[in-house]
N, C-alpha and C positions, 0 to 999 in steps of 0.2 A: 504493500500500500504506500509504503514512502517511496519508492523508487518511482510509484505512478503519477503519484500526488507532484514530487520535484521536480522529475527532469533533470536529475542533477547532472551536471557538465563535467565537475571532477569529482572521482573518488579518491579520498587517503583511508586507506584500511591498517591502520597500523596495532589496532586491538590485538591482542593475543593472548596464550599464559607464558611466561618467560621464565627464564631460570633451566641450567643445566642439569643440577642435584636432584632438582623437586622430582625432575622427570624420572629419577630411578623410585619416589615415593608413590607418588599418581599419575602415572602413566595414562589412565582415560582420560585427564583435564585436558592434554596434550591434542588428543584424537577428536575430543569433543570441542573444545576452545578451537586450537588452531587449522583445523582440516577441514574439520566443517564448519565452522565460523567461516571460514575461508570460503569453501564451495558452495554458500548461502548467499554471500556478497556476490561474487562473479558469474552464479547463476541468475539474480535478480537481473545487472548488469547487460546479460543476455536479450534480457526483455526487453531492455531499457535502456538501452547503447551510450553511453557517456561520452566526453571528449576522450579522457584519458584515465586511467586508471595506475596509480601508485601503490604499490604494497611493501610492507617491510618483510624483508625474507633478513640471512642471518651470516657473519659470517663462517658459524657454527658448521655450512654447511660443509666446508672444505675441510674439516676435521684434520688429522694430523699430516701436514704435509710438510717437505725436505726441500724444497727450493722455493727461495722469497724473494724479490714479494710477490706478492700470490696475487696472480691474473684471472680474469672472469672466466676465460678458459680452462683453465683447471678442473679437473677431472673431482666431480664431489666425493667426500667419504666421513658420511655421517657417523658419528660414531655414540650416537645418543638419540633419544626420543625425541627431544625440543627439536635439533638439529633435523632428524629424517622425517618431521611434519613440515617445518622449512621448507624441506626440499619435494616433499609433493605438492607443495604449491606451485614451488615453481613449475613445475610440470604440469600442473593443473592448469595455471594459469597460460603456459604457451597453446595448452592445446585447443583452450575457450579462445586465445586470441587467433590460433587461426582456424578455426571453424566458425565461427563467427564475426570473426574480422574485428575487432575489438584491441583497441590501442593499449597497452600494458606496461607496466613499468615493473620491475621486483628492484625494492634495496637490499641492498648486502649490506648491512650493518656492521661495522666494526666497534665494539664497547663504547657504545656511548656516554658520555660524562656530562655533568651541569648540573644547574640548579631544576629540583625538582625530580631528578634522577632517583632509580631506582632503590629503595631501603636496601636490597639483600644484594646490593653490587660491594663487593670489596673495599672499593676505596671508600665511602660510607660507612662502613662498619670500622673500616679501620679510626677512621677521624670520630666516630661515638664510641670506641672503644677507651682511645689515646684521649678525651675529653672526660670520661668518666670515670679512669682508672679503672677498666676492664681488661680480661685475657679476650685473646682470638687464636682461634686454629687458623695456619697459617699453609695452605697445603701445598704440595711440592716442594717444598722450603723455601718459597718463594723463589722460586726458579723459573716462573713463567710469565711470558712474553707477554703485552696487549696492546694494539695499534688504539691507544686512547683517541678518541675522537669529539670533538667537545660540538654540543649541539646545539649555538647558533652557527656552525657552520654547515649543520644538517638541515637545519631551517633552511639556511640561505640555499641551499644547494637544489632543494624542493622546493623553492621558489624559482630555480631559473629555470627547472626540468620541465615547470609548468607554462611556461612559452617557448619549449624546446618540442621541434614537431621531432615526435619521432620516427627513428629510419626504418624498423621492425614494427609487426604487428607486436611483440612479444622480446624485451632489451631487460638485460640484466645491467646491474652498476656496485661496482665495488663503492662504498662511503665510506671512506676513512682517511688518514691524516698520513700516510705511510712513514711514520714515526715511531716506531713499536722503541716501548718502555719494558724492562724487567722491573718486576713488583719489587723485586726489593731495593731498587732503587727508587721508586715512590716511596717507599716505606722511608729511607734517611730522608728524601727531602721533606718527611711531614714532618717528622720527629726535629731534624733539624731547626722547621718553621714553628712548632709546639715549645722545646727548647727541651723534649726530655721525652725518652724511649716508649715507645708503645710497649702494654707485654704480649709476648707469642707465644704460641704451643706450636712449635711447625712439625707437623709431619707428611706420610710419603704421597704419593701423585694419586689423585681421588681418578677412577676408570673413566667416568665419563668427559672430564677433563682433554681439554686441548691445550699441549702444552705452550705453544708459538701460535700468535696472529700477525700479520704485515702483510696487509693490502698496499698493491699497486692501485695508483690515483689516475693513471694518467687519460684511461677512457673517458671518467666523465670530467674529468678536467679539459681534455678535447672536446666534448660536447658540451659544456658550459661556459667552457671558457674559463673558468676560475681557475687562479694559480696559487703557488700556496706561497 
C-alpha cells in the first residue's frame, strides 16, 4: 500500500539485523530481518518501479581474503550468517534488476564509524568501557585489521550516487576509506587521548571473525568523482 500510495523515486533500504556474533546466537533474525526484509522491498519495487534503488550489503561478504585491497571483483567467501544473507541479496537483487529492468545499487560497507553508530561496534564499547573503568574481551589480541570509514563521508557519497545515472541494471560499490587501522593501535590512541589504559581480557580469534578489511576506493571514486 505505501509503495502504491508514493510513487517513490528513490529507495534507501539500509534496515537490517547486524552484528557478526549474534548470528552464531539467532541465526533466524538473520533469515527473517535481512532476506526477507530484503525480498519484500524489491518485490514491492517490482510493482512499482522507482528511479533507483540503494541497498547496504556488507563488506563481511569477502570474508577472509590474502590480497589487498580488496576489489569488487573478488570472488565472495562468506564465512558467517550476517555475511551469506548479505550476499543473497546481492544476488537477489541482480536478478530482480535484470528481469525486471530495475536500476540497483548494493553498498559494500566497510565498518562504519560516527556519531550515533552502533552500541555493540568495538570502538564504543571500548570508549564506555575506558570511561567507566570496565574490562573488555578483546578478541584476536587485537590483531585485527578494519578499513574504518566515518559516515559523513557515506552520506556524502549516497548523495552523489543519487545523480549518478547508472551504467548497470544491477552495480556493486566498495564504501570505504582504504585506510585499514589495526585495533590495537586505536586502542593507544584512545588510551593515549583518555591519559590512562583501558583494561583487556584478550583472547584467541572468535570463528566467525574476519581477520583483515581494506577496501579498494577507487570504483566509486571514478564514479563520483570524490577523492580522498
Amino acid at each position: 500500500k505505501l509503495f502504491e500510495k508514493n510513487k517513490f523515486k528513490f529507495i534507501f533500504h539500509f534496515a537490517a539485523q547486524p552484528g557478526v556474533r549474534y548470528s552464531l546466537i539467532n541465526p533466524k533474525s538473520y533469515i527473517d530481518n535481512n532476506i526477507n526484509g530484503f525480498f519484500n522491498i524489491i518485490n514491492c519495487a517490482r510493482k512499482y518501479p522507482p528511479k533507483l534503488i540503494l541497498y547496504a550489503s556488507s563488506s563481511s561478504v569477502y570474508g577472509d581474503q590474502k590480497k589487498f585491497p580488496i576489489k569488487e571483483n573478488y570472488n565472495a567467501k562468506p564465512k558467517n550468517i550476517y555475511a551469506l544473507s548479505k550476499k543473497n541479496n546481492e544476488d537477489l537483487a541482480k536478478i530482480y534488476a535484470d528481469f525486471y529492468n530495475l536500476k540497483i545499487i548494493g553498498l559494500r560497507f566497510f565498518t562504519v564509524y560516527g556519531e550515533w553508530g552502533r552500541p555493540d561496534m568495538f570502538y564504543l564499547k571500548y570508549l564506555y568501557a575506558l570511561k567507566n573503568n570496565k574490562t573488555l574481551k578483546l578478541n584476536n589480541y587485537g590483531n585485527h585489521v578494519r578499513d574504518f570509514t566515518y559516515i559523513s563521508d557515506v552520506i556524502e557519497i549516497i548523495n552523489l550516487l543519487i545523480f549518478t545515472k547508472p551504467r548497470k541494471n544491477h552495480e556493486i560499490f566498495n564504501i570505504c576509506s582504504n585506510k585499514p587501522m589495526r585495533l590495537k593501535t586505536l586502542i593507544r590512541n584512545f588510551d593515549r587521548i583518555a591519559g590512562k589504559k583501558g583494561k583487556l581480557i584478550k583472547v584467541a580469534l572468535q570463528k566467525t571473525d574476519v581477520i583483515k578489511t581494506h577496501g579498494d576506493n577507487s570504483k566509486i571514486n571514478q564514479i563520483t568523482k570524490k577523492r580522498n
